[in-house]
N, C-alpha and C positions, 0 to 999 in steps of 0.2 A: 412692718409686716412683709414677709418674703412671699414669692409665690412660684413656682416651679412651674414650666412649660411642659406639659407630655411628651416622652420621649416618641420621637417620629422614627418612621421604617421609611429607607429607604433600600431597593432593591442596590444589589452588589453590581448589576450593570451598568447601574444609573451611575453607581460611587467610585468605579471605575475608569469609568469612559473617560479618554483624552490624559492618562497617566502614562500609558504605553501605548506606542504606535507595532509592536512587535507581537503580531497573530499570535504565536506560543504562548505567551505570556496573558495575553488578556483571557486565550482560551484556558487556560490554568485556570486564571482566576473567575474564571465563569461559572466553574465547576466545584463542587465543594461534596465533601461525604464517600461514597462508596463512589460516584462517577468520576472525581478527580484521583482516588483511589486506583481506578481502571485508568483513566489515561497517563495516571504516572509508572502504571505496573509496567502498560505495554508499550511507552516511551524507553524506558530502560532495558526489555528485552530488545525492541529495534536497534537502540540504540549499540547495545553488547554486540551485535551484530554484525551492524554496521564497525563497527572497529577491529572485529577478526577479519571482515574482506578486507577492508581497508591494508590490513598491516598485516595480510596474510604472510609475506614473506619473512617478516619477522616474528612474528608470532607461532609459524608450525616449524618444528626441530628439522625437519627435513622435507623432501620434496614428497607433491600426490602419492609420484610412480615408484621411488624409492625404496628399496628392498636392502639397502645395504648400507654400512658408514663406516668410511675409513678402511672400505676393503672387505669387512666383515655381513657377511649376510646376516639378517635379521631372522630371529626363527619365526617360522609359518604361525599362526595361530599361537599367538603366545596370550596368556591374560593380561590383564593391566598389572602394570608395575611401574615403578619410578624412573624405569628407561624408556617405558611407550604406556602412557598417562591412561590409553583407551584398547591396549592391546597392540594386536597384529591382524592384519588380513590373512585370508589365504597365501598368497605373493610376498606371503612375509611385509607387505607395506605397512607405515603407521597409520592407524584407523583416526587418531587425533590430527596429525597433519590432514587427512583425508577430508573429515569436516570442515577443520577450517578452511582449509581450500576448495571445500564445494559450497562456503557461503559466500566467498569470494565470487564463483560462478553463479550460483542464484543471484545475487546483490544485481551481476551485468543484466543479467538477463531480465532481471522483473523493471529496472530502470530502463532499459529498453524501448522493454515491449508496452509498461505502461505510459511512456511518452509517445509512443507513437500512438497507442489507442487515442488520444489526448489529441494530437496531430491530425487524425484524419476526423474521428469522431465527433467532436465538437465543429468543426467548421461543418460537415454536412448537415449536422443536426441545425444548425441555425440558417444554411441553404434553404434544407426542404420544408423547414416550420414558417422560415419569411414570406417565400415565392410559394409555396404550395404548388398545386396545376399539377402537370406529367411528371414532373422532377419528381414529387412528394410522394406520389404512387410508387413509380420504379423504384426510388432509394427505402423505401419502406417495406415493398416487395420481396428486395434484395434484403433487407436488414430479417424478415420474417424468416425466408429462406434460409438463412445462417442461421438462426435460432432455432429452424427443426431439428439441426444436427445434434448430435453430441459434441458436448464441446473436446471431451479427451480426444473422440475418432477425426472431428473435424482438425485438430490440434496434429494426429498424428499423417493426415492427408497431406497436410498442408507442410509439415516437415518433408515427407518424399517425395515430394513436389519441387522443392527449390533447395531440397540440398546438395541435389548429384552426386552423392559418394564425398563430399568434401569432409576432410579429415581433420584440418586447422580448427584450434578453439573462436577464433574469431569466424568462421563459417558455422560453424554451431553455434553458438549463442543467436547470430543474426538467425538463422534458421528457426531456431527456437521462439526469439523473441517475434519473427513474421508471425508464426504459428498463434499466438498466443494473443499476438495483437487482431488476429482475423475473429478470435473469439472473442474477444471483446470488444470491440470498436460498435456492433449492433447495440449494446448497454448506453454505450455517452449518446450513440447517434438520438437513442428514444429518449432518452430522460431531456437533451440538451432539444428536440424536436417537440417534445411535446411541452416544453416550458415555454419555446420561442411561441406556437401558436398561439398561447394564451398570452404571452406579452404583447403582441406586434397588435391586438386590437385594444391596448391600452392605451389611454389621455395622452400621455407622454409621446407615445409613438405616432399618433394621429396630432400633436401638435408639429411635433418633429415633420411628420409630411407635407405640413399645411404650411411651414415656412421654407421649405423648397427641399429639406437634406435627401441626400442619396441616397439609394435602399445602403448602402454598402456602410455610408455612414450611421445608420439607426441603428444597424446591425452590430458595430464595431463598436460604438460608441454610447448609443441606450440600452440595445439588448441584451448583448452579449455581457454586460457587470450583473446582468438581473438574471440571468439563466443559468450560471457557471456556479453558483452559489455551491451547490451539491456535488460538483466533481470534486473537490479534493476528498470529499467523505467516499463518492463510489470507485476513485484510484486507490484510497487506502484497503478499502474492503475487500476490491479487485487485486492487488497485489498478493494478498493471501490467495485466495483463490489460486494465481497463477503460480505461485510456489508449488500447490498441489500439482500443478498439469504440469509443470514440467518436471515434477517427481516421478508422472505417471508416466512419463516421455522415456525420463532417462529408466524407468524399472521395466520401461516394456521393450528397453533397446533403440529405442530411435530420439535419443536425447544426445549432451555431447559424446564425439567420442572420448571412449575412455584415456585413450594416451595421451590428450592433446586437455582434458581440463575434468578435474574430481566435479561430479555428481552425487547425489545424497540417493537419489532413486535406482541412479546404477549401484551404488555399494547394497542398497539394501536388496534387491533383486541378487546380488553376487554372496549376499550372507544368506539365501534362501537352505542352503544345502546345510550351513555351519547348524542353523537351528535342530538336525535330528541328531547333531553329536554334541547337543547341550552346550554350543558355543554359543553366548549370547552376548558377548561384546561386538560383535562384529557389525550385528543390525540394530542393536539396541542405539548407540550414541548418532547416527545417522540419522534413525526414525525419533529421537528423541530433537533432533535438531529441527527438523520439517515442525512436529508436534510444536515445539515452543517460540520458532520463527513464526508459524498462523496465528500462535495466538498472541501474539504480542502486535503484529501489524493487525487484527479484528477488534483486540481492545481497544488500540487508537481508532480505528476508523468507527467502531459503536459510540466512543465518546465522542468525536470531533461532529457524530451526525447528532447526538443529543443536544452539542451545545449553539450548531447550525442551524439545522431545523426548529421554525419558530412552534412546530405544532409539539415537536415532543422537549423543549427550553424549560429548564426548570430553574431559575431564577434564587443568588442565593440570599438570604435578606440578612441585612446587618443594623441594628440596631443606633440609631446618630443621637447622640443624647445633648441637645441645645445645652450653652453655658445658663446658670440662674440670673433671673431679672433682679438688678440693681434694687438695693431699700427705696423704698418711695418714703420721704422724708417729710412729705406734705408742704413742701415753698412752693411758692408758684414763682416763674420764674421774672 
């Protein structure tokens, strides 16, 4: 007589865990249905991305500023064709080179500015959450303060401020990327501040004190794994975000300049006039590039927070179906 064990569940975490040591890959696999759906869509857009800045040079036929090849001037406003994929500019420049070399310039500028948020935000967040007292007040005071502004106007303040008329694309970008990082560095400072308060009075940390460690070491070494969880979800989220602001930078004029590095904000701001002569190549592949770079770095960052986040984890279950129990033959043995 045979007898069949029930088939047991366990969860895809459980049956995962210690397969791969490689983040991507486990968070793949954590994710299954319409949310690994989303994190592979906008894996693929970043990724597309990512490989036009990368290989800008080779990738766009010719340069940003370029109005001409081989002598020959490019006509003004031309439509797409098989010699300019996305048109012409006004300047006669190629609007396909244009793009790609203005993801080129986003790509700098949002790595940048989100490492530096990252830089200063995170260590003061886990300052003022440790030590509390005067520090906690002022740096939270100052993080408030920042957070009245608008972040575009604060963004465009903070450009006139520290760019002096500097013309070079590397003084833009930096300019850009300060701006950008002043608006966001309050975001890591609260979330990474107010996670450190709640850890520092947990068991761990109170044993940590009780056998002599340094505040610097509890910080470094207990806190700081248990509070960081959440940042690479609010830099993912954050990086779209900053793509807009310095779209808004470069459409309002005070982004790169133009001779020195392609903008998506500045082209679109310079196709304003083309639109009442029914030219719509000019700002359409630009704003379509902003459009599908947001939403490909928010789908990663909505996924990587569903599969981080223990409160919104949806676990995927997979079915383990035990081998069948051996004949029992009736010997004793």
């Amino acid at each position: 007589m045979t007898a069949s064990l029930p088939e047991v569940e366990l969860t895809e975490i459980e049956v995962i865990s210690g397969r791969s040591r490689i983040p991507g890959l486990n968070a793949m696999r954590a994710t299954s249905g319409f949310q690994r759906g989303m994190l592979l869509a906008g894996g693929i857009i970043v990724a597309f991305f990512v490989v036009l800045a990368v290989f800008a040079p080779l990738i766009a036929p010719y340069g940003f500023n370029d109005a001409s090849s081989g002598g020959v001037d490019f006509q003004t406003l031309q439509a797409p064709s098989a010699k300019h994929w996305f048109g012409t500019a006004v300047g006669g420049e190629d609007v396909f080179s244009q793009v790609v070399y203005g993801a080129q310039t986003a790509l700098e500028v949002i790595i940048l500015a989100v490492a530096l948020s990252i830089v200063v935000g995170v260590p003061l967040g886990l300052l003022s959450g440790y030590f509390g007292g005067w520090l906690d007040r002022v740096l939270v005071l100052v993080s408030d303060a920042l957070f009245s502004f608008p972040s575009l106007l604060l963004a465009i303040v903070i450009v006139i401020s520290i760019s002096n008329g500097s013309s070079s694309k590397t003084g833009g970008i930096i300019a850009a990327a300060v701006a950008i990082t002043v608006v966001y560095v309050p975001q890591y400072f609260r979330v990474v501040r107010n996670a450190t308060v709640a850890a520092r009075e947990e068991t761990y940390v109170e044993a940590a004190r009780a056998l002599g460690a340094s505040p610097f070491a509890i910080m470094t070494r207990y806190v700081f794994s248990n509070v960081v969880q959440t940042v690479p979800v609010i830099a993912t989220l954050n990086a779209g975000d900053a793509i807009l602001t310095l779209a808004g930078l470069g459409f309002l004029g005070f982004g790169i300049e133009p001779s020195s590095g392609a903008e998506w904000g500045y082209e679109l701001q310079m196709a304003l006039s083309d639109t009442e002569a029914c030219i719509w190549w000019t700002g359409t592949f630009p704003g379509l590039s902003i459009v599908l770079i947001v939403v490909g770095v928010t789908l990663v960052g909505e996924s990587l927070n569903d599969v981080l986040n223990p409160l919104l984890r949806t676990t995927k279950v997979t079915q383990v179906v035990l081998p069948k129990r051996a004949p029992d033959t009736g010997e004793s043995a």
